[in-house]
C-alpha positions in Angstrom: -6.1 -22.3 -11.5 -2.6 -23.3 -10.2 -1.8 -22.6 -6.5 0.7 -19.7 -7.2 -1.9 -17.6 -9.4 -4.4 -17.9 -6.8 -1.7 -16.2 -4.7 -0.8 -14.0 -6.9 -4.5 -12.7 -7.3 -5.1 -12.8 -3.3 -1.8 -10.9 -3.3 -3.4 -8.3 -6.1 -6.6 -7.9 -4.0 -4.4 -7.1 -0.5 -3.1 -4.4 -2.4 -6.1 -3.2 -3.4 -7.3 -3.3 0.1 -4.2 -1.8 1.2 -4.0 1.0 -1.5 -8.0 2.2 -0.5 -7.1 2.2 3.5 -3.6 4.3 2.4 -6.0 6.7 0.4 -8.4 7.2 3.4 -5.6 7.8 5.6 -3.8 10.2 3.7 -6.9 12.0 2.9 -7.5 12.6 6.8 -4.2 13.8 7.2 -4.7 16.6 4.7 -8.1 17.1 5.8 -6.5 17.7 9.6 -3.9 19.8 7.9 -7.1 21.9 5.6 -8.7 22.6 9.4 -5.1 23.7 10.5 -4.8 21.2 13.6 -1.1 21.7 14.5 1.7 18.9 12.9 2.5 18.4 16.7 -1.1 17.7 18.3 -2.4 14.1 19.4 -4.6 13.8 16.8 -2.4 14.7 13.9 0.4 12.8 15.4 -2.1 9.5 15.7 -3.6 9.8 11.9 0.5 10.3 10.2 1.2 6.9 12.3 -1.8 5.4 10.9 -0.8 6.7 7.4 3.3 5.7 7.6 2.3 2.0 9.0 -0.2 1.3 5.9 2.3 3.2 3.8 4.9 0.7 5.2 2.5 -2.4 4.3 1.8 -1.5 1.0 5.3 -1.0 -0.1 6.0 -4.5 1.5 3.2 -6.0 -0.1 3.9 -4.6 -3.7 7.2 -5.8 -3.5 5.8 -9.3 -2.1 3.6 -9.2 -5.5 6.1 -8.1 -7.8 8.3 -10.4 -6.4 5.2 -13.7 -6.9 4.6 -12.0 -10.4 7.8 -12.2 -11.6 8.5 -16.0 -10.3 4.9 -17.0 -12.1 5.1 -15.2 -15.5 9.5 -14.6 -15.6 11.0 -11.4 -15.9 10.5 -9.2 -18.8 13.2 -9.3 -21.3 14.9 -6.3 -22.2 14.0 -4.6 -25.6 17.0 -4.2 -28.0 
């Protein structure tokens, strides 16, 4: 396999990775917010960090992959 596939599928597996920690983190946040811990206590506080940096990641790394994709199989052309 060529050098920028194997990116491109390392790429696919980080967001993979990324997309099952985002899940784990947004379902502790709603579990906090099911046990009503206040929006405003440590512990909620700490867990919507930990939620908005992976958010942050994942975003950056879809774009990253989008980005690889595109430059490895070329843009889609539009239908007409």
């Amino acid at each position: 396999m060529d050098e920028r596939k194997d990116r491109l599928v390392q790429s696919a597996a980080q967001l993979y990775q990324l997309g099952i920690a985002l899940d784990r983190a947004r379902e502790r946040l709603r579990q906090l917010a099911e046990r009503g811990v206040p929006y405003s206590s440590p512990e909620m506080m700490a867990a919507y960090r930990e939620f908005s940096q992976l958010e942050q990641q994942w975003q950056e790394q879809e774009t990253a992959h989008l980005r690889l994709r595109d430059e490895i199989v070329g843009k889609p052309q539009d239908a007409q």
